[in-house]
N, CA, C and O atoms as a GROMACS GRO file, in nm:
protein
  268
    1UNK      N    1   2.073  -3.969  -0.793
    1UNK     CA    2   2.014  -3.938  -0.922
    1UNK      C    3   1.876  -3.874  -0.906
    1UNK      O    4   1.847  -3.773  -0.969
    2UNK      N    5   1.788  -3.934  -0.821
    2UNK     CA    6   1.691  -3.870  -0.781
    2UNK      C    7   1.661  -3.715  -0.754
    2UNK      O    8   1.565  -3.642  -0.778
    3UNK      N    9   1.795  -3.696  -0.689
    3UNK     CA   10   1.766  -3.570  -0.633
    3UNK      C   11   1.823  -3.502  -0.719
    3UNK      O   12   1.827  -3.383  -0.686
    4UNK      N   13   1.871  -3.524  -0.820
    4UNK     CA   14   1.902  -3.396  -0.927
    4UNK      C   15   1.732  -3.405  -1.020
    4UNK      O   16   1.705  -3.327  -1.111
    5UNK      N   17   1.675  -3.473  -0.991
    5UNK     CA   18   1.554  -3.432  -1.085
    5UNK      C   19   1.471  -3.367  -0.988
    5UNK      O   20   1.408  -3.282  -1.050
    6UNK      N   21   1.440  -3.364  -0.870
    6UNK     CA   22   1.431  -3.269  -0.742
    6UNK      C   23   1.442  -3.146  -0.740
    6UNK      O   24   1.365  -3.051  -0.752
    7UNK      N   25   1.590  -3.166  -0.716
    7UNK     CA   26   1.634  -2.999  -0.667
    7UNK      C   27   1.555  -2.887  -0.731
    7UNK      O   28   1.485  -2.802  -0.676
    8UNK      N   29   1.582  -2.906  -0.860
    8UNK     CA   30   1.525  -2.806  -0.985
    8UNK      C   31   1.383  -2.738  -0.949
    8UNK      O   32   1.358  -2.618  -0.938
    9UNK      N   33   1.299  -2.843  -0.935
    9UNK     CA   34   1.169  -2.848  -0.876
    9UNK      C   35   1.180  -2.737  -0.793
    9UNK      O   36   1.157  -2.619  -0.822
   10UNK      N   37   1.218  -2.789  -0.680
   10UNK     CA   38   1.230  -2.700  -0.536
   10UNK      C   39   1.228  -2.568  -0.534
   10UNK      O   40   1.162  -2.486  -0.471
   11UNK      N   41   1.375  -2.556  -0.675
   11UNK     CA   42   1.392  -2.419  -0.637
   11UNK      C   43   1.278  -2.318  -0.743
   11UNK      O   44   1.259  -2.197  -0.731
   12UNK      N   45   1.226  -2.396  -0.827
   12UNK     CA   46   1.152  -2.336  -0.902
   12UNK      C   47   1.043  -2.294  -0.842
   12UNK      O   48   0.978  -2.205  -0.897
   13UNK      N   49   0.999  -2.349  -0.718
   13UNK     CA   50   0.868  -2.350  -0.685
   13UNK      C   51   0.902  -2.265  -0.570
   13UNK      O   52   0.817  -2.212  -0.499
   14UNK      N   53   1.071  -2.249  -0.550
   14UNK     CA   54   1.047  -2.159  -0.398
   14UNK      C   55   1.128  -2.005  -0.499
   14UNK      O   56   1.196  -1.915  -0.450
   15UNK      N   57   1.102  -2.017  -0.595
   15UNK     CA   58   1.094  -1.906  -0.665
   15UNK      C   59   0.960  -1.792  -0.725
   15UNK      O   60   0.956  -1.669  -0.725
   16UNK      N   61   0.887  -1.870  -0.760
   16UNK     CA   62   0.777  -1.815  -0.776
   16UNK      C   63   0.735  -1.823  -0.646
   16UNK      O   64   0.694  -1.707  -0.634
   17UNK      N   65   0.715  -1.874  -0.542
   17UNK     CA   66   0.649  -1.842  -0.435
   17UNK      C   67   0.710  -1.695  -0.432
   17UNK      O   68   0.642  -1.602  -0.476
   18UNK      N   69   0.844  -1.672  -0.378
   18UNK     CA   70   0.890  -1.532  -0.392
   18UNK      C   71   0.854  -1.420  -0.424
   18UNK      O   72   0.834  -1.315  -0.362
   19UNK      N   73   0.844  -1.460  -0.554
   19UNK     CA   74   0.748  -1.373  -0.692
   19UNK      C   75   0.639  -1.353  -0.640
   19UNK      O   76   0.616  -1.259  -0.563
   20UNK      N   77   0.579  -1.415  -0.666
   20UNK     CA   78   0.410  -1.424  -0.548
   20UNK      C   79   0.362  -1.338  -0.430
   20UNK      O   80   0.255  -1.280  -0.411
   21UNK      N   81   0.492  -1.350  -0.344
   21UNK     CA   82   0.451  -1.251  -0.241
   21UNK      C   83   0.545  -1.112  -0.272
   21UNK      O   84   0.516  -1.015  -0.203
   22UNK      N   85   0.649  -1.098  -0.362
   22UNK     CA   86   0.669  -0.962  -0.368
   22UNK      C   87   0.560  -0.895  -0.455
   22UNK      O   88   0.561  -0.774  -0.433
   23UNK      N   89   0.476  -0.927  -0.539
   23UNK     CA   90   0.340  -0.921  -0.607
   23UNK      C   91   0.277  -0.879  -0.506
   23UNK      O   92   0.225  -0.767  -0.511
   24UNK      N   93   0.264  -0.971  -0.370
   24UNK     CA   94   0.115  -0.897  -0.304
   24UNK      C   95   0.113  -0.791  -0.241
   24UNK      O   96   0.018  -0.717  -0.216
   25UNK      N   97   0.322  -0.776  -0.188
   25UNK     CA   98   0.350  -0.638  -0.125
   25UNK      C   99   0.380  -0.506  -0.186
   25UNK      O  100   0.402  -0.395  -0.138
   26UNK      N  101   0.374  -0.550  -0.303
   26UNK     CA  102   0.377  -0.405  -0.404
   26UNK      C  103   0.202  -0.347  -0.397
   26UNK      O  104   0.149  -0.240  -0.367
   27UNK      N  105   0.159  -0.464  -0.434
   27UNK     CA  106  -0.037  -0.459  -0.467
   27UNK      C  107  -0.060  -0.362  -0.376
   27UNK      O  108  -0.126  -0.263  -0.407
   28UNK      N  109  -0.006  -0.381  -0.248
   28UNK     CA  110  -0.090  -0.309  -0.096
   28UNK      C  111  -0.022  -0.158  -0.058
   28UNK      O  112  -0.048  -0.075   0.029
   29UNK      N  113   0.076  -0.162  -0.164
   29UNK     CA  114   0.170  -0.034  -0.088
   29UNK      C  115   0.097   0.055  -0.226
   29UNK      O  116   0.129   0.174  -0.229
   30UNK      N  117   0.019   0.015  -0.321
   30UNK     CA  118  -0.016   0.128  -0.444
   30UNK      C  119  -0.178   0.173  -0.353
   30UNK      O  120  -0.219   0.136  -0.243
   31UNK      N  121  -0.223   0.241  -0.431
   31UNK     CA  122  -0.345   0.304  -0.418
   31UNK      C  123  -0.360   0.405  -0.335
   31UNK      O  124  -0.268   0.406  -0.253
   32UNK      N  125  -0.448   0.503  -0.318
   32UNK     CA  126  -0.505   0.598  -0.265
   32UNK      C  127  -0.509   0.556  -0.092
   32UNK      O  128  -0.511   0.443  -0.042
   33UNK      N  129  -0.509   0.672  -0.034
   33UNK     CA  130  -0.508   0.646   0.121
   33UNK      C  131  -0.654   0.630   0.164
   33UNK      O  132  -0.756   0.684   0.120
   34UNK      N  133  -0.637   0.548   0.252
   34UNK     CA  134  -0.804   0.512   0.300
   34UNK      C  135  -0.787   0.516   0.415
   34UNK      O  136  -0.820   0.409   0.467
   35UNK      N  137  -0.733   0.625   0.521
   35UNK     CA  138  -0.741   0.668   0.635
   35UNK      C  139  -0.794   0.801   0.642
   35UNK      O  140  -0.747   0.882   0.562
   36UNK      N  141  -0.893   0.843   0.729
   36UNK     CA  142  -0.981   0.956   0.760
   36UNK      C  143  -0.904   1.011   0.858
   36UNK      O  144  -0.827   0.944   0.926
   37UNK      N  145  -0.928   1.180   0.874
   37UNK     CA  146  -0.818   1.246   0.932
   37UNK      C  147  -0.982   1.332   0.980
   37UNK      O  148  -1.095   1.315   0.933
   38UNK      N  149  -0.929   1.437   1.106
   38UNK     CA  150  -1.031   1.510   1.127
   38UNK      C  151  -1.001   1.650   1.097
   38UNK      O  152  -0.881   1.677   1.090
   39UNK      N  153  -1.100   1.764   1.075
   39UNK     CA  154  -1.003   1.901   0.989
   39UNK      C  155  -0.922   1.945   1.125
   39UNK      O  156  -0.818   2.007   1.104
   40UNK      N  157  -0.951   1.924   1.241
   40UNK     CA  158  -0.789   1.980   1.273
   40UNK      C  159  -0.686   1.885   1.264
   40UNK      O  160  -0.589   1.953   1.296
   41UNK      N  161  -0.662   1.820   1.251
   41UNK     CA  162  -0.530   1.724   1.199
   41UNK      C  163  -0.492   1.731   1.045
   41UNK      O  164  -0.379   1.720   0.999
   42UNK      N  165  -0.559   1.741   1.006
   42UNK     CA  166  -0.543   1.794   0.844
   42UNK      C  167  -0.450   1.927   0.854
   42UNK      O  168  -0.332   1.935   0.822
   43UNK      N  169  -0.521   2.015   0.899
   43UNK     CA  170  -0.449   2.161   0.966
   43UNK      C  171  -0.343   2.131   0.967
   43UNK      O  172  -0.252   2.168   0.892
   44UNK      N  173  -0.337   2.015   1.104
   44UNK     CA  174  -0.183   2.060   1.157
   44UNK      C  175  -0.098   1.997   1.092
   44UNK      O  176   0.012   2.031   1.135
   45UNK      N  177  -0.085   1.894   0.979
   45UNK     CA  178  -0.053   1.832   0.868
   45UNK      C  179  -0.017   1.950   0.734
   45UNK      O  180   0.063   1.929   0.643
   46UNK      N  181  -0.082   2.049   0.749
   46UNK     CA  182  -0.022   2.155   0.682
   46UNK      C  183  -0.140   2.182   0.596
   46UNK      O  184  -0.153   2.298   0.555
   47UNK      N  185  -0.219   2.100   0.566
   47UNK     CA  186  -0.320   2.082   0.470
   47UNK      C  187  -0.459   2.214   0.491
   47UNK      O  188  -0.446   2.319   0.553
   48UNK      N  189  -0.573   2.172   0.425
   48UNK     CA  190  -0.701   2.238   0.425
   48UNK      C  191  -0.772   2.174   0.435
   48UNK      O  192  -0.782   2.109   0.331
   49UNK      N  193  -0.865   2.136   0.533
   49UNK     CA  194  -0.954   2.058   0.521
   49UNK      C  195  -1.088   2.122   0.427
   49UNK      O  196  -1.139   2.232   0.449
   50UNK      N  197  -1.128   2.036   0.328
   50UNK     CA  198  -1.237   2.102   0.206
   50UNK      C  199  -1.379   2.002   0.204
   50UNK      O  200  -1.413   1.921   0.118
   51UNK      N  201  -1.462   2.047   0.360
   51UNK     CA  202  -1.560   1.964   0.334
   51UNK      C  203  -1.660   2.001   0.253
   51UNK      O  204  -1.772   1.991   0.304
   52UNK      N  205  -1.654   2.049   0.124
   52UNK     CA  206  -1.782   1.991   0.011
   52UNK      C  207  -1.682   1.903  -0.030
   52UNK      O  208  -1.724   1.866  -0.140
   53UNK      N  209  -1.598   1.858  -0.014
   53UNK     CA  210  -1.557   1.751  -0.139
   53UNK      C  211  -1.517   1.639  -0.007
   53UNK      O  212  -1.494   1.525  -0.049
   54UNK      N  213  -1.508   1.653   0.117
   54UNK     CA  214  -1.475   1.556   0.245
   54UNK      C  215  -1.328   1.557   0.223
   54UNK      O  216  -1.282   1.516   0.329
   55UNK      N  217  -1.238   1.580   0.149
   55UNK     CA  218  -1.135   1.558   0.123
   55UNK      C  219  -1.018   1.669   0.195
   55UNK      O  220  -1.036   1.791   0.191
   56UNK      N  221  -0.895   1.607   0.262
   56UNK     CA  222  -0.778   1.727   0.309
   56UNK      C  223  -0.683   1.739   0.175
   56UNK      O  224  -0.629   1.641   0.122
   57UNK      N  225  -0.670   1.888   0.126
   57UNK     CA  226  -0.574   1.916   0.028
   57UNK      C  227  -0.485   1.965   0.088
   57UNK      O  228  -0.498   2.070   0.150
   58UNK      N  229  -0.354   1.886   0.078
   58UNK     CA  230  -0.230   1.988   0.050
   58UNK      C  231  -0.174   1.905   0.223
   58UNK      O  232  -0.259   1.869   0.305
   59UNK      N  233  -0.062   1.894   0.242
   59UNK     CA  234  -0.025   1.868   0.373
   59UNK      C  235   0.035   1.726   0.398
   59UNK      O  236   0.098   1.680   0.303
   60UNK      N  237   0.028   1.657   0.501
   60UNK     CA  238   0.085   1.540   0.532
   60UNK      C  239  -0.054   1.467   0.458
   60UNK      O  240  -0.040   1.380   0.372
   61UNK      N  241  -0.165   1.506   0.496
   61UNK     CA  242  -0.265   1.449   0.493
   61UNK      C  243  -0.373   1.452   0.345
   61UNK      O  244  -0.495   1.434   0.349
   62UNK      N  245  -0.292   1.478   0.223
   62UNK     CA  246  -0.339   1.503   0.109
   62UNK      C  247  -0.428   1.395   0.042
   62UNK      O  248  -0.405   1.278   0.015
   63UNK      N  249  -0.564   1.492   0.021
   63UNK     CA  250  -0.627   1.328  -0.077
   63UNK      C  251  -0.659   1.248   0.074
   63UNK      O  252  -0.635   1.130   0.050
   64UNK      N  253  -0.690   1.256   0.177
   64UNK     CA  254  -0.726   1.186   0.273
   64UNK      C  255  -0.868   1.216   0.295
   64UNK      O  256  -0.901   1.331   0.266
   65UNK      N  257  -0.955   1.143   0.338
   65UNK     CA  258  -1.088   1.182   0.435
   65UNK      C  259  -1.100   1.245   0.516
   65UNK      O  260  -1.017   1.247   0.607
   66UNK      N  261  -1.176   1.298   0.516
   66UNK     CA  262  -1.224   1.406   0.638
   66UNK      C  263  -1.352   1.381   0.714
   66UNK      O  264  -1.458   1.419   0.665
   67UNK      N  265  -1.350   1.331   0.808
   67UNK     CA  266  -1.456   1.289   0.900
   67UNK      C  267  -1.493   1.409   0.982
   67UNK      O  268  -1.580   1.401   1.068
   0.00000   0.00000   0.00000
């Protein structure tokens, strides 16, 4: 008898845990890239490297930094 007032518990709680971490792996896969590229890798990425703005347009490396 016990363990039917249990189980419920369990799975509720190993449900939202679930929830919880598919939450934190969506969180990390959104946003802008925060890896710096140098303008020849930008180049060879297909891109332009545009340092007044530090930024590579166009390429593998779009919207990236330019160091």
């Amino acid at each position: 008898m016990r363990i039917r007032r249990i189980l419920p518990a369990v799975v509720a709680t190993a449900a939202l845990a679930g929830l919880g971490l598919a939450g934190a792996a969506s969180a990390t896969a959104q946003g802008a890239p925060t890896n710096s590229v140098t303008p020849s890798e930008c180049k060879q990425g297909g891109g332009m490297p545009d340092l007044t703005d530090n930024l590579c347009k166009g390429g593998t490396h779009n919207g990236e930094a330019v160091d």
